[in-house]
N, C-alpha and C positions, 0 to 999 in steps of 0.2 A: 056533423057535430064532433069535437075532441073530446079524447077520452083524458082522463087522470093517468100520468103515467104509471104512479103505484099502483090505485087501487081500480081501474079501469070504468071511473062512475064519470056522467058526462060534467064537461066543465058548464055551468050555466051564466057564471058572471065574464064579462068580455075583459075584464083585466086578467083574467086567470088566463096561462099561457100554457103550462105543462101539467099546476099539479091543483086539486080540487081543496085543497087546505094546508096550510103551516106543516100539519102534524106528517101529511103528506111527501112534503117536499125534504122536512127533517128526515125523512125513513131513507128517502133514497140517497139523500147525501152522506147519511151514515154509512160510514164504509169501515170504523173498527179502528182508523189507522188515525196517529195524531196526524191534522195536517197542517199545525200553525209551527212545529217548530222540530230540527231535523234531529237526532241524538250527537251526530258529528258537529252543528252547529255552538259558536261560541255563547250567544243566545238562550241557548237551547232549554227548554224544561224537564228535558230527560236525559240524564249522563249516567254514565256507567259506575258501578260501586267499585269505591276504592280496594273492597276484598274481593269479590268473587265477581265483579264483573255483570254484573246481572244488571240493564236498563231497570232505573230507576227515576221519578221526579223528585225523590228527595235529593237535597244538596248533597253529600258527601257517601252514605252508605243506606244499601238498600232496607238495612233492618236492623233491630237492637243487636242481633246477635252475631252481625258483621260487624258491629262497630267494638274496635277494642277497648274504648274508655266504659267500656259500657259491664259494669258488671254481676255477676246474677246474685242479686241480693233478696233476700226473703223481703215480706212486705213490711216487717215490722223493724229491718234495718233500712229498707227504704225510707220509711217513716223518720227515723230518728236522723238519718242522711240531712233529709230536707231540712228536717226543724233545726239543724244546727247549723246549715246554712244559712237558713233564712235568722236566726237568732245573730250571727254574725256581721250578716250584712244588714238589718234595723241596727248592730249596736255603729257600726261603719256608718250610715247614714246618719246618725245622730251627733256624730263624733266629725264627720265632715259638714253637718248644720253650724258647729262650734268650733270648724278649723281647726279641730284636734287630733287629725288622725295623719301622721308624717307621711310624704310623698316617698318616700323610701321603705316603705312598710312593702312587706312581702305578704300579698292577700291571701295564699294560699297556704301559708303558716297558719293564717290566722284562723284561716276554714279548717286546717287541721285542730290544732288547738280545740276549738269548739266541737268536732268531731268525735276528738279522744275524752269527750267528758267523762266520768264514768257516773254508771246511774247511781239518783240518787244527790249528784251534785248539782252545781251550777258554776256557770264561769263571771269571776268577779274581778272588776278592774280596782287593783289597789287603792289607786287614788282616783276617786270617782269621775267621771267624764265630766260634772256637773260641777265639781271644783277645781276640775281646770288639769289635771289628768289628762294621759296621751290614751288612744287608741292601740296600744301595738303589744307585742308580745312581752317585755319585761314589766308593764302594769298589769297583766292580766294572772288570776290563781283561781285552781277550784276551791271553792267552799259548799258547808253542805247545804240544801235547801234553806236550812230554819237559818242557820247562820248569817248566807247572804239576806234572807229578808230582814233579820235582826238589826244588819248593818246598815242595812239601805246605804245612803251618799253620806255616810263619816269616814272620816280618815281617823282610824285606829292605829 
């Protein structure tokens, strides 16, 4: 009678060849090591971090605090980061729904811009997108909350 190679229990079914279950045969083929893809391989799922070198499966660096663009911001300017990203690119979105936003606009003005709000404001396109207004940095001004909502889409 054969034994299980793992677990040394008899095989009893005649298709079973080395190992007495899945879970069996998964133990012994674990071995720790990846074996589908090499770190030197162009393929590969694991390349080394562009700072320290460290085997990693992420694309470019092993962790936040290798990567340089990456900087330590409390949570609450993380927060306002995103929301003025994301308030940027809906107003981008909206403004390329209506072909309004120039192919020459430099996007990362524009994320800045939205970035430097200061609180308290909002960022308002002069001549509203809705009448036909550009997307780009010479229509855009802060106004303060109540203001912009005052104005909604008039050209004042």
């Amino acid at each position: 009678m054969k034994l299980c190679t793992t677990c040394q229990q008899p095989l009893l079914r005649k298709d079973q060849k080395k190992f007495c279950s899945r879970s069996c045969a998964a133990t012994f083929n674990n071995t720790g090591k990846r074996r589908h893809s090499k770190p030197d391989s162009k393929y590969s799922l694991v390349k080394p971090c562009k700072t320290c070198g460290k085997e990693t499966p992420r694309p470019v660096y092993c962790s936040d605090s290798c990567n340089p663009k990456r900087r330590n911001l409390s949570a609450e300017e993380s927060y306002l980061k995103d929301r003025a990203i994301h308030n940027e690119a809906w107003q981008r979105y909206m403004a390329k729904r209506k072909n309004q936003t120039p192919t020459d606009t430099d996007i990362k003005s524009l994320q800045e811009f939205y970035m430097n709000c200061p609180p308290g404001y909002e960022v308002d396109h002069i001549i509203p997108i809705s009448k036909g207004g550009l997307h780009c940095l010479s229509n855009l001004q802060y106004l303060t909350i109540s203001e912009n909502r005052k104005k909604s889409n008039k050209i004042v």
